[in-house]
Backbone atoms as SQL, in Angstrom:
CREATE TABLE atoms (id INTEGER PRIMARY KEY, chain TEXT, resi INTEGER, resn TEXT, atom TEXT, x REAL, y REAL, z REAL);
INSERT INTO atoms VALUES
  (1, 'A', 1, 'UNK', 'N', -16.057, 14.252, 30.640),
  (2, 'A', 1, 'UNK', 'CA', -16.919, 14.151, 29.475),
  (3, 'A', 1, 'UNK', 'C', -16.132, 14.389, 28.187),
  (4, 'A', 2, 'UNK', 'N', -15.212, 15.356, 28.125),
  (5, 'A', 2, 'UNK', 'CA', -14.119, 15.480, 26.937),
  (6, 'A', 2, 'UNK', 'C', -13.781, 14.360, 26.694),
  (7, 'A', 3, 'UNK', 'N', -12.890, 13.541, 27.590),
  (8, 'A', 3, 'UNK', 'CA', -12.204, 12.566, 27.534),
  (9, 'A', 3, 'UNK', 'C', -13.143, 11.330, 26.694),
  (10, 'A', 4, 'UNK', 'N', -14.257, 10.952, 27.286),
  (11, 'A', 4, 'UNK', 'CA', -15.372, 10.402, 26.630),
  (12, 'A', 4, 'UNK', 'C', -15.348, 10.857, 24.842),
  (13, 'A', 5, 'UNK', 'N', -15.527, 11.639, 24.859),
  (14, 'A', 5, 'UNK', 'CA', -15.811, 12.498, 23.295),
  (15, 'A', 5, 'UNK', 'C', -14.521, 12.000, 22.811),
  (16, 'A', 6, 'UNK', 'N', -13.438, 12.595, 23.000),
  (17, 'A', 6, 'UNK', 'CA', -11.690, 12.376, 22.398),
  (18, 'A', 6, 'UNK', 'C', -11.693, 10.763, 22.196),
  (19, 'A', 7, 'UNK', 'N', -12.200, 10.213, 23.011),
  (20, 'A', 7, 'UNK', 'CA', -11.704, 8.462, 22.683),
  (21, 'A', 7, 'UNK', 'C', -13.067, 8.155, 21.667),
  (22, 'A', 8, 'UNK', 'N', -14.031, 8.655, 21.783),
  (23, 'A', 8, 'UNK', 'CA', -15.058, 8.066, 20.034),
  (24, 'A', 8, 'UNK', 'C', -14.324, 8.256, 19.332),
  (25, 'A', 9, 'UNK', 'N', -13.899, 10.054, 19.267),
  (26, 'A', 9, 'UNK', 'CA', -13.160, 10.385, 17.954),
  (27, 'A', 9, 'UNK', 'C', -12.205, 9.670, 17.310),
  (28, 'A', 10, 'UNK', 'N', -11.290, 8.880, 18.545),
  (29, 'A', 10, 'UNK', 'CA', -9.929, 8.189, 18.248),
  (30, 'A', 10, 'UNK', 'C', -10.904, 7.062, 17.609),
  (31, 'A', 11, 'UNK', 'N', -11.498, 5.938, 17.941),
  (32, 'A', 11, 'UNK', 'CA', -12.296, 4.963, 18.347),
  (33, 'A', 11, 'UNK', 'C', -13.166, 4.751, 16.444),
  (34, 'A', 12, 'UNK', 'N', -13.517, 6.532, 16.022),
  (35, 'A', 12, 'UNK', 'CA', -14.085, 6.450, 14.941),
  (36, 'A', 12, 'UNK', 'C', -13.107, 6.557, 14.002),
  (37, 'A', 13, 'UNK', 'N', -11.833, 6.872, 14.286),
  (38, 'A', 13, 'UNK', 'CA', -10.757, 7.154, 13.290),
  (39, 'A', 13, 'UNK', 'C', -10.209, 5.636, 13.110),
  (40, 'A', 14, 'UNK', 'N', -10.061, 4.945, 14.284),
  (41, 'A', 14, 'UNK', 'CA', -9.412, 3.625, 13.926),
  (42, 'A', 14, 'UNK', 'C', -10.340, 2.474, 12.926),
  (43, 'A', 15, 'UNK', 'N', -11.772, 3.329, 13.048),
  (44, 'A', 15, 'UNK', 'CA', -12.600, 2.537, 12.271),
  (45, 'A', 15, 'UNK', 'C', -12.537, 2.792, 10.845),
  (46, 'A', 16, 'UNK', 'N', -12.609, 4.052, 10.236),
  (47, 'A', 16, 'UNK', 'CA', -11.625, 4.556, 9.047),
  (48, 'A', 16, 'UNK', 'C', -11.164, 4.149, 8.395),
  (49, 'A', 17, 'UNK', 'N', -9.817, 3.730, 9.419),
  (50, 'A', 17, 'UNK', 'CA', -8.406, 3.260, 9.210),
  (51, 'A', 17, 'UNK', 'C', -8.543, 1.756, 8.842),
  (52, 'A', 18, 'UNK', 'N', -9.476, 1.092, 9.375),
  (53, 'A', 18, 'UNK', 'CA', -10.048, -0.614, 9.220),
  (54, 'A', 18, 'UNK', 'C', -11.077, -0.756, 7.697),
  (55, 'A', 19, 'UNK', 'N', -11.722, 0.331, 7.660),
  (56, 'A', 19, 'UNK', 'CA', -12.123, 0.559, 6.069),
  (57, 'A', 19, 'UNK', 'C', -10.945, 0.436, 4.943),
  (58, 'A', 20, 'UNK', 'N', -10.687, 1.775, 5.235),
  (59, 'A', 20, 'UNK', 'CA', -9.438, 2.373, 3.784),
  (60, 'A', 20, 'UNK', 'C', -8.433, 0.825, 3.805),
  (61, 'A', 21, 'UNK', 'N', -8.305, 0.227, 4.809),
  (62, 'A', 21, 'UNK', 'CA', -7.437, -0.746, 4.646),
  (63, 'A', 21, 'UNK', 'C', -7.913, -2.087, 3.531),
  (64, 'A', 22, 'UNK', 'N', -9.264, -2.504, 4.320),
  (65, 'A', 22, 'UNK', 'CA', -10.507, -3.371, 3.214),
  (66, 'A', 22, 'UNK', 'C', -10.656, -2.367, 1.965),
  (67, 'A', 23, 'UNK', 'N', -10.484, -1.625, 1.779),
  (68, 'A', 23, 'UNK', 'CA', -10.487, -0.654, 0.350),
  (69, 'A', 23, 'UNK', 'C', -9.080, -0.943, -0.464),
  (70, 'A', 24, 'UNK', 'N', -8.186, -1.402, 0.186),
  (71, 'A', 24, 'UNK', 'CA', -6.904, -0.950, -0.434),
  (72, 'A', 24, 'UNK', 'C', -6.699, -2.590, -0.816),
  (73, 'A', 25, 'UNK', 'N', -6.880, -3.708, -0.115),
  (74, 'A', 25, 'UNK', 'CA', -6.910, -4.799, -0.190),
  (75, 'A', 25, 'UNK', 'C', -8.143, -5.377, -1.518),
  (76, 'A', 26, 'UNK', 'N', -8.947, -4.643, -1.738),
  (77, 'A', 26, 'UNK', 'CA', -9.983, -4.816, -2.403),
  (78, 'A', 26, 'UNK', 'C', -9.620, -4.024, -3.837),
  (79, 'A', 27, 'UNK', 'N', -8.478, -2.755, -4.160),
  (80, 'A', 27, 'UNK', 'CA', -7.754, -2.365, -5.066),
  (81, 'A', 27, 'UNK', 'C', -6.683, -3.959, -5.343),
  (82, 'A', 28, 'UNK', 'N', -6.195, -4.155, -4.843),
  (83, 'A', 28, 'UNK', 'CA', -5.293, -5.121, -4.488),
  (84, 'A', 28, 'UNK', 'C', -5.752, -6.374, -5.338),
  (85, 'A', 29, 'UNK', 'N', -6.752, -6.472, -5.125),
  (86, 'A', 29, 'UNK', 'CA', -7.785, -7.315, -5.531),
  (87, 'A', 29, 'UNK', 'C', -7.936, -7.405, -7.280),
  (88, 'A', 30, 'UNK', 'N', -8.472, -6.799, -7.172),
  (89, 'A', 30, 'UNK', 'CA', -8.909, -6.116, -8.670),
  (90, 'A', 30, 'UNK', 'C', -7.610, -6.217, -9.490),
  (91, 'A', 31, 'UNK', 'N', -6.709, -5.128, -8.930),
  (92, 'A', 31, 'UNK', 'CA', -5.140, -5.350, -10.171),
  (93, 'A', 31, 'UNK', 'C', -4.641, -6.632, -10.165),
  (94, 'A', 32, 'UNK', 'N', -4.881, -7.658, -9.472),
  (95, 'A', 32, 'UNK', 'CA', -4.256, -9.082, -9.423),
  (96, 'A', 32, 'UNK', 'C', -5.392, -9.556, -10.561),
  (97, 'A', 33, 'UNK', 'N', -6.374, -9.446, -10.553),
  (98, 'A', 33, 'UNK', 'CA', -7.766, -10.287, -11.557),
  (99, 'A', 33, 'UNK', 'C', -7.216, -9.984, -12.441),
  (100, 'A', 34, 'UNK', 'N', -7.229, -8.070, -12.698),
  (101, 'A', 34, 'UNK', 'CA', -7.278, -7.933, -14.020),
  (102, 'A', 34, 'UNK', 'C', -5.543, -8.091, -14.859),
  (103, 'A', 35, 'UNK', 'N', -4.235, -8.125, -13.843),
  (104, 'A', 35, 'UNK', 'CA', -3.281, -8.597, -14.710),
  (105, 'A', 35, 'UNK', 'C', -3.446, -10.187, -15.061),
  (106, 'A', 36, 'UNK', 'N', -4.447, -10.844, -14.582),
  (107, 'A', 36, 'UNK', 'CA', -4.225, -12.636, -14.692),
  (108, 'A', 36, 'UNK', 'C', -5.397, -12.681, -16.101),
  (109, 'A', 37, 'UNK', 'N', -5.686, -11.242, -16.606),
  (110, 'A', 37, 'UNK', 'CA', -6.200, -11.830, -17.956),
  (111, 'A', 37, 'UNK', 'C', -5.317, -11.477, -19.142),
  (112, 'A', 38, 'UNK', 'N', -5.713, -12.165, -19.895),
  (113, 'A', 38, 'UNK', 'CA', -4.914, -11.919, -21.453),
  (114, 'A', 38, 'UNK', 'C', -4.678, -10.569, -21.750),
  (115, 'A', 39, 'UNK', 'N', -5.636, -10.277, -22.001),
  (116, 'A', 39, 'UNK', 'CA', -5.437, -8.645, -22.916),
  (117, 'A', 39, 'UNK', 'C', -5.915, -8.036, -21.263),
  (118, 'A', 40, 'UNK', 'N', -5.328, -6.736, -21.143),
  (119, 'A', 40, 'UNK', 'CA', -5.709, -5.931, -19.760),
  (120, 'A', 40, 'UNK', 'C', -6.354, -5.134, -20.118),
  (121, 'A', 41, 'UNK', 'N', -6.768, -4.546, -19.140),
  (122, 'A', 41, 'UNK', 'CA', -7.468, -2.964, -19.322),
  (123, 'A', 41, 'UNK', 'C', -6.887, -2.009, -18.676),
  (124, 'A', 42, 'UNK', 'N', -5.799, -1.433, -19.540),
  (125, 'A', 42, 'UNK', 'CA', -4.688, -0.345, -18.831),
  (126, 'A', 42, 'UNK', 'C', -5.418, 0.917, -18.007),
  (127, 'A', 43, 'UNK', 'N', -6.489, 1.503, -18.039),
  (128, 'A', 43, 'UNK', 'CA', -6.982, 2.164, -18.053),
  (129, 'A', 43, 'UNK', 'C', -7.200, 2.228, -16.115),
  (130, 'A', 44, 'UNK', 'N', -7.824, 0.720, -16.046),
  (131, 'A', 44, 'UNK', 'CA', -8.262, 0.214, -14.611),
  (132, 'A', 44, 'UNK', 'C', -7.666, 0.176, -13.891),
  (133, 'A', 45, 'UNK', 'N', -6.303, -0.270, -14.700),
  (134, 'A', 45, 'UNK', 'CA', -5.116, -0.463, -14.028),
  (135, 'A', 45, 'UNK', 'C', -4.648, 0.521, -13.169),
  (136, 'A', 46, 'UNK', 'N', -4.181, 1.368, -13.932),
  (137, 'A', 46, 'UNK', 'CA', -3.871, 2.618, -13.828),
  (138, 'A', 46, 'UNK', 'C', -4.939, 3.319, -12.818),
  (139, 'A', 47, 'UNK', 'N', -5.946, 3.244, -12.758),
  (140, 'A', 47, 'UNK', 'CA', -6.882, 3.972, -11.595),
  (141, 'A', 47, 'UNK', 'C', -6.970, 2.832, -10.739),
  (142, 'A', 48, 'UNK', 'N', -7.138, 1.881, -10.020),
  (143, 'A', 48, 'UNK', 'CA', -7.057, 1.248, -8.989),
  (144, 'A', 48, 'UNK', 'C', -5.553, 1.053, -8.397),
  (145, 'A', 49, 'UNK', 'N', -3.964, 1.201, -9.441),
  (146, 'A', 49, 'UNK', 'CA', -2.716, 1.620, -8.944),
  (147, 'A', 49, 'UNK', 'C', -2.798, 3.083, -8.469),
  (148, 'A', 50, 'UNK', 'N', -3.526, 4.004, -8.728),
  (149, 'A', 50, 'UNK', 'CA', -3.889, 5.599, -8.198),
  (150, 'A', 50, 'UNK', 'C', -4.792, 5.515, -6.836),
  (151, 'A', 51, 'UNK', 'N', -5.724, 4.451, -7.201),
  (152, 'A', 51, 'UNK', 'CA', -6.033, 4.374, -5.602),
  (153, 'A', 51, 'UNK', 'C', -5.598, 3.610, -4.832),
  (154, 'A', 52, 'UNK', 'N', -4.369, 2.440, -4.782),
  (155, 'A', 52, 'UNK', 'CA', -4.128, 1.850, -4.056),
  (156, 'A', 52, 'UNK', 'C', -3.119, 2.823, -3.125),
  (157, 'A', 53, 'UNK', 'N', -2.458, 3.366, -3.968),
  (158, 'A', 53, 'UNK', 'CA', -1.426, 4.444, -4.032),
  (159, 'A', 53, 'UNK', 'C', -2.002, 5.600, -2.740),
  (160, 'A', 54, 'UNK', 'N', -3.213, 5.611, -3.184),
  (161, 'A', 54, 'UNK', 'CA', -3.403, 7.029, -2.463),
  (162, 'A', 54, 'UNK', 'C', -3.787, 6.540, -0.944),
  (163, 'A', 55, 'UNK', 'N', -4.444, 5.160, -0.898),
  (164, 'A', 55, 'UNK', 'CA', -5.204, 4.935, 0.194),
  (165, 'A', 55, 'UNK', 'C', -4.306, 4.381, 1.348),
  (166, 'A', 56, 'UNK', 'N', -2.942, 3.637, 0.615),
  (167, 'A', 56, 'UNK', 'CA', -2.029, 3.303, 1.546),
  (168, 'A', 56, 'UNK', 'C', -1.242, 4.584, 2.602),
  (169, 'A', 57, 'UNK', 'N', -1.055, 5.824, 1.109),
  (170, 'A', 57, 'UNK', 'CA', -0.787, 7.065, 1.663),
  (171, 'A', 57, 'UNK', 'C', -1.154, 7.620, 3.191),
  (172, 'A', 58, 'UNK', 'N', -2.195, 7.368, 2.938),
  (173, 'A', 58, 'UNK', 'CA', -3.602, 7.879, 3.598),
  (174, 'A', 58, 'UNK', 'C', -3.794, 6.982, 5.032),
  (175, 'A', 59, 'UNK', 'N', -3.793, 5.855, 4.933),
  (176, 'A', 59, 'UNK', 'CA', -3.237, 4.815, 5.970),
  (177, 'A', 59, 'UNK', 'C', -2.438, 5.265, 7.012),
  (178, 'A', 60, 'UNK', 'N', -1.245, 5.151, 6.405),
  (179, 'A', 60, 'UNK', 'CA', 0.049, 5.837, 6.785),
  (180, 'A', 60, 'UNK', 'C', -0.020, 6.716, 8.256),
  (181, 'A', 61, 'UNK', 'N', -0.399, 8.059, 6.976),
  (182, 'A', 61, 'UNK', 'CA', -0.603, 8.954, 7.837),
  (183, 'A', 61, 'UNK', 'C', -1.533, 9.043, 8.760),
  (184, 'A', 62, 'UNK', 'N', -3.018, 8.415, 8.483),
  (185, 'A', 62, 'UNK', 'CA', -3.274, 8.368, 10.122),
  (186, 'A', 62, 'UNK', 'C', -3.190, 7.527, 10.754),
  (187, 'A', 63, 'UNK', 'N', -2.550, 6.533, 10.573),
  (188, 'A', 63, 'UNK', 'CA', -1.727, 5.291, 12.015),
  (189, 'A', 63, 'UNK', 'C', -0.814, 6.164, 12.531),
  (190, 'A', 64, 'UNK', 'N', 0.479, 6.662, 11.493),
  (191, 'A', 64, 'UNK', 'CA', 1.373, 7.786, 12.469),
  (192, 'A', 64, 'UNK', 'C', 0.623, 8.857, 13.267),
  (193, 'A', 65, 'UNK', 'N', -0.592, 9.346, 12.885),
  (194, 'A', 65, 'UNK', 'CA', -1.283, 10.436, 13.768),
  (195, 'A', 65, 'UNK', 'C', -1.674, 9.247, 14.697),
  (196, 'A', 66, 'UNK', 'N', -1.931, 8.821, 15.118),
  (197, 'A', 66, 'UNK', 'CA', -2.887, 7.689, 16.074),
  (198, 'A', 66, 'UNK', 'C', -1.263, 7.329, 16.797),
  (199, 'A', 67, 'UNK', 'N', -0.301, 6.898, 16.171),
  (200, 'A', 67, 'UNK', 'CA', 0.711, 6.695, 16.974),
  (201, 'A', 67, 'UNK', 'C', 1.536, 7.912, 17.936),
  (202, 'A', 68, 'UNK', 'N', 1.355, 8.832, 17.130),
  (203, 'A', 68, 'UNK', 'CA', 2.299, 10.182, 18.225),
  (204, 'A', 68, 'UNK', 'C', 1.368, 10.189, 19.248),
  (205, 'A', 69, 'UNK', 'N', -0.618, 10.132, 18.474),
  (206, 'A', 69, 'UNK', 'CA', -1.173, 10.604, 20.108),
  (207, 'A', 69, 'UNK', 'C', -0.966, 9.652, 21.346),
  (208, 'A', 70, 'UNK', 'N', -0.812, 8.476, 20.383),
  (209, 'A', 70, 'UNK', 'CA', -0.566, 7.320, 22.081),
  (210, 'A', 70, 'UNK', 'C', 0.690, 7.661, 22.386),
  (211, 'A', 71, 'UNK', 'N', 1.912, 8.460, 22.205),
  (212, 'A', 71, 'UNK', 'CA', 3.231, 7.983, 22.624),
  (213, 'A', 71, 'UNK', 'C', 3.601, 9.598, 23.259),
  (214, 'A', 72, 'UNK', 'N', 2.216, 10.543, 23.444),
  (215, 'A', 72, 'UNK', 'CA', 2.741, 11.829, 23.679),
  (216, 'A', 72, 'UNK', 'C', 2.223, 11.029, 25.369),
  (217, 'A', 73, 'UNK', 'N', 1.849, 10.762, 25.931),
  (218, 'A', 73, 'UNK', 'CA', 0.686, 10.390, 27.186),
  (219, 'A', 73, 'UNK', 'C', 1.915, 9.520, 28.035);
């Protein structure tokens, strides 16, 4: 029954991980629109480069957590 429980948990983390990714692609998004206009809005810029920043971070680290747990087994 653990085992059951431990693989949602993994199962809900990889789902997460499939969000923050559509989040970061969707930052991605946005700084491409808003450098393809004339005058920018540094402001936006600057906070969607803070979250692209943070969410790739964030990525990262839990694919490497998701990777040690598959490679300890």
């Amino acid at each position: 029954m653990a085992t059951y429980s431990l693989a949602n948990e993994r199962l809900r983390a990889l789902e997460e991980i499939e969000r923050e990714i559509g989040a970061i692609l969707q930052n991605a998004g946005t700084v491409i629109l808003e450098l393809s206009k004339e005058k920018t809005n540094e402001r936006l810029l600057d906070r969607q480069a803070a979250a692209f920043t943070a969410s790739v971070q964030h990525v990262e680290a839990e694919l490497s957590a998701q990777i040690r747990y598959l490679t300890q087994k």
